[in-house]
C-alpha positions in Angstrom: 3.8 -100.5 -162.7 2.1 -98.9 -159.5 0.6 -96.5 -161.5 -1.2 -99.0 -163.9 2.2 -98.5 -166.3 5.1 -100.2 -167.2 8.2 -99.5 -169.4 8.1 -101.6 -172.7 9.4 -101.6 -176.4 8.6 -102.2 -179.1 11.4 -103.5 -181.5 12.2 -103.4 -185.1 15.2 -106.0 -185.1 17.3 -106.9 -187.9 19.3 -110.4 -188.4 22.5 -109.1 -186.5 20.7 -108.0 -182.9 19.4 -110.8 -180.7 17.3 -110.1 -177.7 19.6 -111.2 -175.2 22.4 -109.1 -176.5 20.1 -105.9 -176.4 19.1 -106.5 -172.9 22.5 -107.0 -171.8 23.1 -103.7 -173.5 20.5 -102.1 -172.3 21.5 -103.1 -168.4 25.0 -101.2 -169.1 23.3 -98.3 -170.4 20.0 -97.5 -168.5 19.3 -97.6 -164.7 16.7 -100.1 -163.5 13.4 -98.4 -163.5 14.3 -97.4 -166.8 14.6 -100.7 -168.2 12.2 -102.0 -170.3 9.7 -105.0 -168.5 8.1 -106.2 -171.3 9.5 -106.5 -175.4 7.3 -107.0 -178.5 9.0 -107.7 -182.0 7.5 -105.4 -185.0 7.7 -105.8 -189.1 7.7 -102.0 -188.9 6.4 -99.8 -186.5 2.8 -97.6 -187.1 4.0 -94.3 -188.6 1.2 -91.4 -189.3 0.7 -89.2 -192.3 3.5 -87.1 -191.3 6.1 -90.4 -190.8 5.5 -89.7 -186.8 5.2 -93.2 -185.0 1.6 -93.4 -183.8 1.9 -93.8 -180.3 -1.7 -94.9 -179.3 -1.2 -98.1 -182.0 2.4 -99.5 -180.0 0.2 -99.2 -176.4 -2.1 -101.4 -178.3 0.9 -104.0 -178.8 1.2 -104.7 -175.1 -2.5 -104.3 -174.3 -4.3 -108.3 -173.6 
């Protein structure tokens, strides 16, 4: 965040994962500054020609 960025994700959830039980996970997993600040829920993510996910549209997601 000092540096005008911040660790986020976007997620593609399914019926069985709740937020809260992915962010506990996440906590056992990753160390703090790798934690993700901010989530946003996707349909799908943005994929290119190639089936690559297009970067440049999920920074869009968490741009106001």
């Amino acid at each position: 965040e000092e540096w005008g960025e911040l660790v986020a994700a976007a997620l593609v959830l399914n019926e069985a994962i709740q937020l809260g039980d992915l962010d506990v996970w996440l906590r056992e997993k990753l160390p703090a500054y790798k934690l993700p600040r901010k989530y946003q829920t996707v349909a799908e993510l943005p994929l290119n020609i190639m089936g690559k996910v297009v970067k440049a549209e999920v920074k869009k997601l968490f741009t106001i």
